[in-house]
C-alpha positions as CSV (number, residue, x, y, z in Angstrom):
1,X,0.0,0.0,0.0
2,X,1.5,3.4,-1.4
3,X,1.0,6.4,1.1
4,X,-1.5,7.8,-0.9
5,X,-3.7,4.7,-0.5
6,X,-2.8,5.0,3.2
7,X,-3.8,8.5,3.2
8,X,-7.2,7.4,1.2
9,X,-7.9,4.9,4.3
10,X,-7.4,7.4,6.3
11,X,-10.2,9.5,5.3
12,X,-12.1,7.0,4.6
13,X,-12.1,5.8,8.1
14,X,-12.8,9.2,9.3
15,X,-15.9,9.4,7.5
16,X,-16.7,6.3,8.9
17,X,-16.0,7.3,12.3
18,X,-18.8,10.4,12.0
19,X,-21.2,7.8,10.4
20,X,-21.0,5.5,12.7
21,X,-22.6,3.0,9.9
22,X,-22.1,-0.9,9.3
23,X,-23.7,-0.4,5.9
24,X,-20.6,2.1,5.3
25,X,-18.1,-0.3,6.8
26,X,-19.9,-3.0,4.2
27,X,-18.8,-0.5,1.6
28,X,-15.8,0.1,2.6
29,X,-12.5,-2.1,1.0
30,X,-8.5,-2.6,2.0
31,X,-5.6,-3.0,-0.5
32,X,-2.9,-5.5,-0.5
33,X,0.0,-5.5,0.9
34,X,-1.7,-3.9,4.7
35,X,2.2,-3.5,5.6
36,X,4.5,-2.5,2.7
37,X,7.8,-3.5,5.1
38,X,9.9,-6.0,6.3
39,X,7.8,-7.9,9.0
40,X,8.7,-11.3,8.0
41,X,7.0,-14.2,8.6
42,X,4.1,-13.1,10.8
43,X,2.1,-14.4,13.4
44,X,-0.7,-12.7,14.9
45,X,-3.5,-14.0,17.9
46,X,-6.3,-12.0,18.8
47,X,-7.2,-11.3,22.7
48,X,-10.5,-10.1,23.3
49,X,-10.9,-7.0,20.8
50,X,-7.5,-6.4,20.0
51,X,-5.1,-8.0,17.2
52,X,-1.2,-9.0,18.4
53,X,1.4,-9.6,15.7
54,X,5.3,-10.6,15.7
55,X,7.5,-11.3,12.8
56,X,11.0,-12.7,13.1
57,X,14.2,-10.7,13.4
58,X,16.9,-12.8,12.1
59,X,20.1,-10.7,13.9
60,X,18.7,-7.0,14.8
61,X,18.2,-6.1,17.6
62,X,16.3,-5.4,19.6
63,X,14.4,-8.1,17.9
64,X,10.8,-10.3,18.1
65,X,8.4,-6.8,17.1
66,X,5.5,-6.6,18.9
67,X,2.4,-4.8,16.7
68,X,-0.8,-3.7,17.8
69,X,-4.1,-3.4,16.0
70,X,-7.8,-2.7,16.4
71,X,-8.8,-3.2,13.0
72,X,-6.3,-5.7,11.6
73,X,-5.5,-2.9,8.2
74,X,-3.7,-0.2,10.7
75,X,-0.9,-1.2,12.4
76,X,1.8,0.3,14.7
77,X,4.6,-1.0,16.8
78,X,4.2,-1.3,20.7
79,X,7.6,-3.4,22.3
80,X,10.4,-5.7,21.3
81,X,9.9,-9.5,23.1
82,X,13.8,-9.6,22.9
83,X,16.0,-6.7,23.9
84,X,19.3,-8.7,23.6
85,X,19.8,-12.2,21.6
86,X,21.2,-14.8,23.6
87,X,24.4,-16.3,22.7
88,X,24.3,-20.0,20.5
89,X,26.8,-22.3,19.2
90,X,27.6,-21.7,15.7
91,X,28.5,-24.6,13.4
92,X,30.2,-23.4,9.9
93,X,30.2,-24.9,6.6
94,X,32.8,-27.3,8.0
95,X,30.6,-28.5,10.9
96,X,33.3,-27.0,13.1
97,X,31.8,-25.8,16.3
98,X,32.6,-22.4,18.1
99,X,31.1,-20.0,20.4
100,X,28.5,-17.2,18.4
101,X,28.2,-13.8,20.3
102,X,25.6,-11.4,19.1
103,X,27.5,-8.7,20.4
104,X,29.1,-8.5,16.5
105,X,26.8,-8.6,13.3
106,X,25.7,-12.1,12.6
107,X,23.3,-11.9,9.4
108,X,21.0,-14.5,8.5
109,X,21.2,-15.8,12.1
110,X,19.3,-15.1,15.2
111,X,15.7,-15.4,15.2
112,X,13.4,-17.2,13.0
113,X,9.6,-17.4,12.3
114,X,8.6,-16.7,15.9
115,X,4.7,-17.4,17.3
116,X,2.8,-15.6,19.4
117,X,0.2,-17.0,21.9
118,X,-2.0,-16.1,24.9
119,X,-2.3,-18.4,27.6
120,X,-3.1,-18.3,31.2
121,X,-2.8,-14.6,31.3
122,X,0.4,-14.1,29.6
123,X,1.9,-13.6,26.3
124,X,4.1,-16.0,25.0
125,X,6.6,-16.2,22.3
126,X,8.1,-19.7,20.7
127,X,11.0,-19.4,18.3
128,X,13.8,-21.1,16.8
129,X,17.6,-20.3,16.6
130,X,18.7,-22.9,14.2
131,X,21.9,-23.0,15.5
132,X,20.9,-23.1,19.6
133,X,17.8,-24.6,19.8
134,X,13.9,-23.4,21.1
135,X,13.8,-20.6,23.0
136,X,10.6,-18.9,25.2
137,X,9.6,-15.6,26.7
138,X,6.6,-14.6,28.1
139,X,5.0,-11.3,29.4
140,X,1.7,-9.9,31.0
141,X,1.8,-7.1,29.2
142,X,2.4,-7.5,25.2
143,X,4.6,-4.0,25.4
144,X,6.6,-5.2,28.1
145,X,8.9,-6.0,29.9
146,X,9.2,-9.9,28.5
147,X,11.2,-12.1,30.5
148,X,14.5,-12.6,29.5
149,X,15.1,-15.8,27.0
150,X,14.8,-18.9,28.0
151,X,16.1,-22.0,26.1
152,X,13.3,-24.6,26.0
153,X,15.0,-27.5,24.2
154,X,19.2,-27.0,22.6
155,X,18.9,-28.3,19.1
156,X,20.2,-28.3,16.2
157,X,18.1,-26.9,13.0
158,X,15.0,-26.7,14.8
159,X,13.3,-23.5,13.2
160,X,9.6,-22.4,13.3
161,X,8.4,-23.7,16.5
162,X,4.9,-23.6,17.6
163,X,3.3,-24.5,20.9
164,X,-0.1,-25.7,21.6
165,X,-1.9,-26.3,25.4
166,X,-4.6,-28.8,25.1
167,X,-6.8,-28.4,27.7
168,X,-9.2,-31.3,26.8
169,X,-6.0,-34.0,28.0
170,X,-3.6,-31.6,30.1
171,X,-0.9,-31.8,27.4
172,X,1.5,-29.3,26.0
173,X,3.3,-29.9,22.4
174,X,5.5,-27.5,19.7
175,X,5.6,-28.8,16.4
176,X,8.9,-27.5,14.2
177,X,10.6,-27.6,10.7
178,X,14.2,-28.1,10.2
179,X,16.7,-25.9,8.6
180,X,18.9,-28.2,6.4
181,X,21.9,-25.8,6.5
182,X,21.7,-26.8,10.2
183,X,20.3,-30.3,10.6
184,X,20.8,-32.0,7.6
185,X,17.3,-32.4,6.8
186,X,14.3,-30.5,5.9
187,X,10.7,-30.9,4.2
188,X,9.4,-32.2,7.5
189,X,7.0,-31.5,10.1
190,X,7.9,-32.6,13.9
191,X,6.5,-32.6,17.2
192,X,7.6,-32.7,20.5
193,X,5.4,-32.7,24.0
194,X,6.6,-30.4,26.5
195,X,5.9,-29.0,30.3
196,X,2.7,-27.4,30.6
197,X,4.8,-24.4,31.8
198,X,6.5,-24.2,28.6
199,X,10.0,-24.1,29.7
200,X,11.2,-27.5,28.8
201,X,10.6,-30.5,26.3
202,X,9.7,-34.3,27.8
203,X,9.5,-36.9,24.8
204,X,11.4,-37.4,21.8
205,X,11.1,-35.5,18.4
206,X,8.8,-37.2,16.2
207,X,8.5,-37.1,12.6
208,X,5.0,-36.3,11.7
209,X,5.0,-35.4,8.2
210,X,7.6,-36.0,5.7
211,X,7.4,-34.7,2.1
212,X,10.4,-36.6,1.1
213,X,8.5,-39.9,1.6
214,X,7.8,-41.5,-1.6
215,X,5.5,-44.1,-0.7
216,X,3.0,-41.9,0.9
217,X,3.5,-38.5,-1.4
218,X,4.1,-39.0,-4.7
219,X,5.8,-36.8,-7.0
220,X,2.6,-35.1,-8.2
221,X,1.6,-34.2,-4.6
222,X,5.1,-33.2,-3.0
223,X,5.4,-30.4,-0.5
224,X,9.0,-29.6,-0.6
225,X,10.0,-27.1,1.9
226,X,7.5,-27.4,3.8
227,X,8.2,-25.7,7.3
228,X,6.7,-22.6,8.6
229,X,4.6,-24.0,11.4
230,X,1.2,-22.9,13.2
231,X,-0.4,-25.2,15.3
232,X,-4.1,-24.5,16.4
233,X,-7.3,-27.0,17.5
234,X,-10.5,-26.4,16.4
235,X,-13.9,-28.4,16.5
236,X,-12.1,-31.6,17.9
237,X,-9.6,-31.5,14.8
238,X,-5.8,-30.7,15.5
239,X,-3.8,-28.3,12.8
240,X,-0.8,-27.5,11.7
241,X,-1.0,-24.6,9.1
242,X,2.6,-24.7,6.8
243,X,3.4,-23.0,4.0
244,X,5.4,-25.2,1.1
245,X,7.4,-25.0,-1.9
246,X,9.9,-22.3,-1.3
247,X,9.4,-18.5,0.0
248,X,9.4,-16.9,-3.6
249,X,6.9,-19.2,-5.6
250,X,5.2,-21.5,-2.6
251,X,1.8,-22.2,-1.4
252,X,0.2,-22.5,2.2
253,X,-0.9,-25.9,3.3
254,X,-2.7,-27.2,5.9
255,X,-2.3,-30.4,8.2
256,X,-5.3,-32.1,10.0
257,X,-5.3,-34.8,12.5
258,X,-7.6,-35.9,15.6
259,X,-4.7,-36.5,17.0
260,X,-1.3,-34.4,17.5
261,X,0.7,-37.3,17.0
262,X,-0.9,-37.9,14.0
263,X,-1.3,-39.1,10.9
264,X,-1.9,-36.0,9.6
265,X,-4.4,-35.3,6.4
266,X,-2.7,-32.7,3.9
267,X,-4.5,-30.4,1.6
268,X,-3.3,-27.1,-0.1
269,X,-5.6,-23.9,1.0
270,X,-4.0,-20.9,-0.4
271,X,-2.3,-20.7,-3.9
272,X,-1.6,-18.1,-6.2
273,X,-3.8,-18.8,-9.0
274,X,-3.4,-16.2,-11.7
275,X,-2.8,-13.4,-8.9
276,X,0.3,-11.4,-8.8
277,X,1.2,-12.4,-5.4
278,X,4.1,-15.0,-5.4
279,X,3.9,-17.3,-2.3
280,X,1.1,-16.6,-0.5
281,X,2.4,-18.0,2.4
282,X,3.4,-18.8,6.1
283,X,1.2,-16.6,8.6
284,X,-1.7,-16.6,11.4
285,X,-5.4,-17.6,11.4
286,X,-7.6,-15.6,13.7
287,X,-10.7,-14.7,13.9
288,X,-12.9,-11.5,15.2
289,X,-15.4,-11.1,17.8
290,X,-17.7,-11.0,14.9
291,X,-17.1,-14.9,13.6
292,X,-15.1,-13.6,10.8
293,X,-11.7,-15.4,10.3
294,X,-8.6,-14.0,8.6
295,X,-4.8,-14.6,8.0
296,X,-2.2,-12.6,7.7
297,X,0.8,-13.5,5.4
298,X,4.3,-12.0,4.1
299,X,4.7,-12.0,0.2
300,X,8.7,-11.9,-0.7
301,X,9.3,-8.6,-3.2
302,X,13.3,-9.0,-3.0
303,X,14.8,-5.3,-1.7
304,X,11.3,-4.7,0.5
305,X,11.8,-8.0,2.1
306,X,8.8,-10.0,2.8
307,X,5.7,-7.8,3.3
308,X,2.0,-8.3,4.9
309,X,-0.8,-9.0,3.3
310,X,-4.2,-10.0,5.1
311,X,-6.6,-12.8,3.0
312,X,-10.2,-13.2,4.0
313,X,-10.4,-16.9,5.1
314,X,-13.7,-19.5,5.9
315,X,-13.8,-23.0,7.2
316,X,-15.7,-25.5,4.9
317,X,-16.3,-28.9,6.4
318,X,-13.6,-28.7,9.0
319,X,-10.9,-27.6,6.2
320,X,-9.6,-23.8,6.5
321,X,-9.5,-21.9,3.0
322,X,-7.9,-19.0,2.7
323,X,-8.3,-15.9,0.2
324,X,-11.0,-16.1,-2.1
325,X,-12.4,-19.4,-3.6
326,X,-13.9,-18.6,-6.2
327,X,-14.7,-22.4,-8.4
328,X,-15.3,-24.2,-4.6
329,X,-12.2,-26.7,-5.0
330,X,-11.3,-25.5,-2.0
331,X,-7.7,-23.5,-2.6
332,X,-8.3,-20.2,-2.3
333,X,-6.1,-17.3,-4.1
334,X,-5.2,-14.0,-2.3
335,X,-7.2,-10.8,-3.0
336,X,-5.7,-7.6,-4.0
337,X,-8.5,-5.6,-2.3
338,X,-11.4,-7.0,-0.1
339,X,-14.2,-5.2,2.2
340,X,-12.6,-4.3,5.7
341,X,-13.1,-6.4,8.1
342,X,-16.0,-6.2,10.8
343,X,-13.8,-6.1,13.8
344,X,-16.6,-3.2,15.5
345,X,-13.2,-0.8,16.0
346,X,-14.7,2.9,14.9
347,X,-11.8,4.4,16.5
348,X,-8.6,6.7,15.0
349,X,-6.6,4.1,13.0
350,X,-3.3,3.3,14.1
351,X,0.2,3.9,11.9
352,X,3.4,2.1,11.9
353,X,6.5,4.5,13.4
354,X,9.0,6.0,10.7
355,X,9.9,9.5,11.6
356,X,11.7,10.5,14.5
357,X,12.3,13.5,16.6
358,X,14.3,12.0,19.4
359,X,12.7,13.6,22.1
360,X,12.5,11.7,25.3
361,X,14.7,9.5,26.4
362,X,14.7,6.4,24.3
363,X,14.7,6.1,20.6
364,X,11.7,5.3,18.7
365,X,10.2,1.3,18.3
366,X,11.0,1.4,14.5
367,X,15.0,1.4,15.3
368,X,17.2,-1.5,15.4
369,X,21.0,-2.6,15.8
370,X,22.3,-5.4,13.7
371,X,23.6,-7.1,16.7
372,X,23.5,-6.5,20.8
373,X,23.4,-3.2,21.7
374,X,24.5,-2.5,25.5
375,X,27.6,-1.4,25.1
376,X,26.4,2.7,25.0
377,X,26.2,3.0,21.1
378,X,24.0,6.1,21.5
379,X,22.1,8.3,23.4
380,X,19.6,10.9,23.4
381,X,18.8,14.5,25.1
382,X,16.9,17.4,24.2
383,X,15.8,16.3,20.7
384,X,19.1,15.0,19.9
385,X,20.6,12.0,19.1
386,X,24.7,10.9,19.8
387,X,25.6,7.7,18.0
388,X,29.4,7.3,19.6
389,X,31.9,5.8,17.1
390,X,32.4,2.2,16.4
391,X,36.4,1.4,15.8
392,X,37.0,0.2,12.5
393,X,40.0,0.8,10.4
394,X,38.5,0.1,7.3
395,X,35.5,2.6,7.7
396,X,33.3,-0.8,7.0
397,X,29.7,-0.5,7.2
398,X,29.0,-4.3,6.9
399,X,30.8,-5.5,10.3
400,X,29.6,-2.6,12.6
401,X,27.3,-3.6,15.3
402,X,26.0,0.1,15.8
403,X,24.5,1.4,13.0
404,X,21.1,2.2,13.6
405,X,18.7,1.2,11.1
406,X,14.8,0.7,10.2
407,X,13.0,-1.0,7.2
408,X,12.4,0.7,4.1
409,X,8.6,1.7,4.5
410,X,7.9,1.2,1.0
411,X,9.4,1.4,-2.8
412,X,8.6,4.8,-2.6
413,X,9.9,7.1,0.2
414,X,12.0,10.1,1.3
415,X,14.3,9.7,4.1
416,X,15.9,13.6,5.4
417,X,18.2,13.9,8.7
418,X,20.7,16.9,9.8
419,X,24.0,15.7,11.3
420,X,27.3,17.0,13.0
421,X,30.3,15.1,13.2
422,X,32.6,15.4,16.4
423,X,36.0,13.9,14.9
424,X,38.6,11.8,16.7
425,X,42.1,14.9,16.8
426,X,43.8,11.6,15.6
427,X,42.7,9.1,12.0
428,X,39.5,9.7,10.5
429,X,36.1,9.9,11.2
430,X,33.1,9.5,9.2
431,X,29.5,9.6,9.8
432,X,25.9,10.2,8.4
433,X,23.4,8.4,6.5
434,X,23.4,4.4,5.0
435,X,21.3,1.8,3.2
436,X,22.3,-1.3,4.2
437,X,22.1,-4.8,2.5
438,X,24.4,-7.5,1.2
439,X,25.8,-4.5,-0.7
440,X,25.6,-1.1,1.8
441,X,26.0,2.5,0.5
442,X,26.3,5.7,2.4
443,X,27.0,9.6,2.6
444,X,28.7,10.3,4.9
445,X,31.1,13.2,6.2
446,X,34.9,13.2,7.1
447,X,37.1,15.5,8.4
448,X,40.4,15.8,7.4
449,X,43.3,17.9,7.6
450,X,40.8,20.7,9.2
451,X,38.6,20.2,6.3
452,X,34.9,19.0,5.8
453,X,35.1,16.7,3.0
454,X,31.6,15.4,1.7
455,X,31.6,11.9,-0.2
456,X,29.1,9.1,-1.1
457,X,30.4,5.4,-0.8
458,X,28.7,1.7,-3.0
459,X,30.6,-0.8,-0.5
460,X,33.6,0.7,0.6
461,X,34.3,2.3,-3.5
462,X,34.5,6.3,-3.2
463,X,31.4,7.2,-5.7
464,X,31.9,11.0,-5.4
465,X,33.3,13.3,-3.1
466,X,33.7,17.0,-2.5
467,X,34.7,19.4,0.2
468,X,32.5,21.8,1.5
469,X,33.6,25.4,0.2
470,X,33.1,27.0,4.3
471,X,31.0,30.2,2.3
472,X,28.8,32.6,3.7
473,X,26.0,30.5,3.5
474,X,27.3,27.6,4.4
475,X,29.3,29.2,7.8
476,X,25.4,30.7,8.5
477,X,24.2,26.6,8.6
478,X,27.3,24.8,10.3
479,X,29.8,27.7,11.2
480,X,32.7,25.9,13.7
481,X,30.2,22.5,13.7
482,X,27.6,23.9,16.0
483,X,24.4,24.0,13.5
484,X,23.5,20.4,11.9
485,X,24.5,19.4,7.8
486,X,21.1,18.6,6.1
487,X,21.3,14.9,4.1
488,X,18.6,13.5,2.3
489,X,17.9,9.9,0.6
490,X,15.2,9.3,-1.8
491,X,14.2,6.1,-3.4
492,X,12.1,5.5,-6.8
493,X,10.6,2.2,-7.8
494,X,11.3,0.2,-11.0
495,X,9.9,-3.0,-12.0
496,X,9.7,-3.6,-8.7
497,X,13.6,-2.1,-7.6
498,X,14.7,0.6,-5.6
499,X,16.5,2.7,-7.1
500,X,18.2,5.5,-4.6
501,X,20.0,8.7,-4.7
502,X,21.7,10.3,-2.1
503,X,22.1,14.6,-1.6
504,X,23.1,17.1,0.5
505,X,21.7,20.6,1.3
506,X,24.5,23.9,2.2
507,X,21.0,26.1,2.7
508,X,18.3,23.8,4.4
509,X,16.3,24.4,1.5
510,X,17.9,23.1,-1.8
511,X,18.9,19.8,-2.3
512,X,22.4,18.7,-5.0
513,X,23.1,15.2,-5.6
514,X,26.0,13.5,-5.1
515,X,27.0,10.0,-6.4
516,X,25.3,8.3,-8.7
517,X,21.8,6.6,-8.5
518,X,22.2,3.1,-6.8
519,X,19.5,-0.3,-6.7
520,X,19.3,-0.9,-3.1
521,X,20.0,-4.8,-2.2
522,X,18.2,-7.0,0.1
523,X,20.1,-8.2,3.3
524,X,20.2,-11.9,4.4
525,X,16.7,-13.0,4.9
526,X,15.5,-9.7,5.4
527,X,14.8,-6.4,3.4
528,X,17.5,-3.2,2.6
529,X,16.9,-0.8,5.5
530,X,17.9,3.0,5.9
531,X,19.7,4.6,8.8
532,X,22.4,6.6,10.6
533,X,26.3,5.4,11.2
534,X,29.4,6.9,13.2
535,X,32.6,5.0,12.6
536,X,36.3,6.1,13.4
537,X,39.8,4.5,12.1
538,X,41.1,5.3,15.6
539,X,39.6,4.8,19.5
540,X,38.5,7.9,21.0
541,X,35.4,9.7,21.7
542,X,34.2,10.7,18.0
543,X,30.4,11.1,17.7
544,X,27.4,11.9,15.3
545,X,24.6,14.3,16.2
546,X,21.8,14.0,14.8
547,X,18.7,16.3,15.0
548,X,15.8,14.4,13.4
549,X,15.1,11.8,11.4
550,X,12.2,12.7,8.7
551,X,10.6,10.1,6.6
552,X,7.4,10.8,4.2
């Protein structure tokens, strides 16, 4: 969803707000995606009237988002279940095993495909590291605080592990996919019984569905990949929703079984069809207070990452389908806009955090680290935000744990800030603005010799660079380094790219390139993101001020 479709919800919810009508709401539709960013792999529960989603982190930190929502289109973001990843055992292409801190950039590790339930009171969250095993926390509150992590079963390869309390026998179970990269194995579906506090496993892992198995799925019926897992029980029947055949192309499945050891029935429930939406895939079902159910997916769009879409859903004899069915086989396909749904919130809708002021005394929800961040990377006073230097000799973006960064919000979008830079009286400093990825890029400023010297980096290759002629009009803006350096990014879709430009402003007012035009790259299981950096060739106290953070 573009921000002027946002804005066109907006009003539209307004006016629905004065009417106070359900044959308005009837009227009223949504557009795919809900949540143009990065919230990969989401899981979302309902408690009473309001809607509860998490999405999984991978390495930044602080990391399991918590989002809150009253009328499952608008979303905004409320708490972090983790505020520091715990350290693992990491086991490299050579099977050689060695200590993993978090304290250093680990991408593509960390925290994957977390679920979210409520039971007994409390919040919980179930996720697997593949390379440590199944870890827990749980909280009263969904905005905090969450207890610290707790490591339910140490595993190897155990990834998207969801729990289930039967109340009906007393029992507790998690059923989990495997990471081959980790275990050796994938395309299965395991369960496991646990504690009914949750905090540690009590039988063996058993095998519950296997798609490599020849004899009971044959080549015309194979669900390779399959993994993803949500376990729910409804009308006597167990389930265990997973999506299948790959992130980019896949299709959501669902397992059914009168018993959670199984056998399980398979059947597909969501596909593409002749939509535009690749892999429709690998979410939560929920319903309203209303009876309507619904699920909310991610759909992988390379540099955005895997973004949220929400499918109208409906049970038909015992069998979820989800999207829109529309010859009764009983696979549904995705919709690109539906009616809203009847969730009986007439309230101001909610919106996701980009822009910050850094007032207060924490940084806005929407920030994150790329690894641990408690060693005093930054601070913040009086609308004013100090990123202190990270030592690296190389100036190297990719291996610095404290550049702070947020999704891209969309393939559309302005990002402006105002810096100073505090150098180091000995080597270089160099600070300002970066989009990160498997590739990052940055402008950022340097002095040198007593000069301010201006420059745009792709990796760690000098694009362009200038130095900043010290004017009249520029001493007015930063005379002696006491007034902040305006920077600006701005990113343009094409065919489904970013495609990026990075400027500068010696007035406030009017903006000059500087470099040339860049496609913005994807990180390691999760989307390019935007943000602010402060690195130094040299210890010391060198530091980046930043004044804002605008986004629109």
């Amino acid at each position: 969803m573009n921000n002027q479709m946002c804005s066109f919800y907006t009003l539209i919810i307004s006016g629905l707000i004065l009417l106070g009508s359900e044959s308005v709401l009837a009227e009223m539709t949504y557009t795919n995606p809900i949540i143009p960013a990065d919230y990969s792999d989401p899981d979302v529960i309902r408690v009473g009237e309001d809607y509860y989603m998490t999405a999984s982190s991978f390495n930044m930190v602080p990391g399991l988002p918590i989002l809150h929502s009253k009328d499952l289109i608008n979303w905004k973001i409320i708490g972090h279940g983790v505020q520091e990843l715990p350290d693992a055992l990491y086991t490299t292409k050579k099977r050689k095993a060695k200590d993993l801190s978090y304290d250093l950039p680990r991408p593509g590790q960390g925290v994957f495909a977390p679920c979210i339930r409520y039971h007994e009171g409390y919040f919980w969250i179930f996720w697997g590291d593949p390379d440590a095993g199944m870890y827990m926390v749980k909280a009263k509150n969904p905005e905090g605080p969450w207890s610290k992590p707790h490591l339910v079963k140490k595993a190897k390869g155990w990834i998207d592990t969801t729990p289930i309390w039967d109340e009906e026998t007393g029992r507790a179970w998690v059923a989990h996919a495997y990471a081959r990269s980790r275990a050796g194995i994938s395309s299965k579906v395991a369960l496991v019984e646990m504690n009914w506090e949750g905090t540690k496993v009590i039988s063996e892992d058993k095998i519950v569905f296997d798609a490599d198995d020849p004899e009971k799925y044959p080549a015309d019926k194979i669900h390779k990949t399959i993994e993803g897992c949500k376990f729910m029980k409804r009308n006597g029947f167990f389930y265990i929703l997973a999506p299948a055949g790959g992130v980019a192309s896949g299709w959501q499945t669902a397992l059914r079984s009168e018993n959670p050891e199984g056998p399980y029935e398979i059947r597909v429930i969501c596909e593409r069809g002749n939509t535009n939406v690749n892999g429709p895939h690998q979410g939560g079902l929920f319903d309203t207070p209303n009876g309507e159910w619904w699920f909310i997916h991610f759909q992988s769009v390379n540099v955005l990452g895997r973004i949220v879409h929400l499918q109208p859903s409906k049970w038909v004899d015992n069998w979820p389908v989800i999207g829109v069915d529309e010859n009764n086989d009983g696979i549904g396909n995705p919709v690109l806009t539906y009616k809203v749904p009847n969730t009986g919130y007439n309230g101001k809708p909610f919106k996701i955090q980009k822009s910050d002021d850094f007032e207060g005394k924490d940084i806005g929800l929407q920030w994150q680290w790329p690894a641990n961040s408690g060693k005093g990377y930054c601070s913040q006073k009086n609308g004013s935000l100090t990123i202190n230097s990270h030592l690296s000799p190389e100036l190297t973006l990719q291996d610095a744990p404290n550049v702070i960064t947020q999704m891209f919000p969309d393939f559309k979008f302005e990002a402006t800030t105002k810096v100073k830079l505090h150098s180091n009286e000995n080597g270089v400093t160099r600070g300002g603005m970066a989009v990160m990825g498997r590739t990052c890029f940055d402008i950022g400023m340097e002095s040198k010799s007593g000069k301010l010297i201006l420059s745009v980096r792709h990796g760690n290759e000098l694009d362009a660079a200038i130095e900043i002629q010290q004017n009249e009009v520029f001493l007015k803006l930063v005379a002696n380094g006491e007034h902040p350096f305006p920077l600006k990014f701005k990113g343009d879709e094409n065919r489904g790219d970013v495609f990026c430009q990075f400027s500068y402003s010696l007035d406030g007012e009017t903006y000059h390139p500087l470099g040339e035009k860049f496609k913005a790259r994807a990180g390691a299981w999760i989307g390019a993101r935007v943000g602010l950096f402060c690195l130094s060739t040299e210890q010391g106290q060198a530091q980046l001020n930043v004044d804002h953070f605008s986004i629109h």
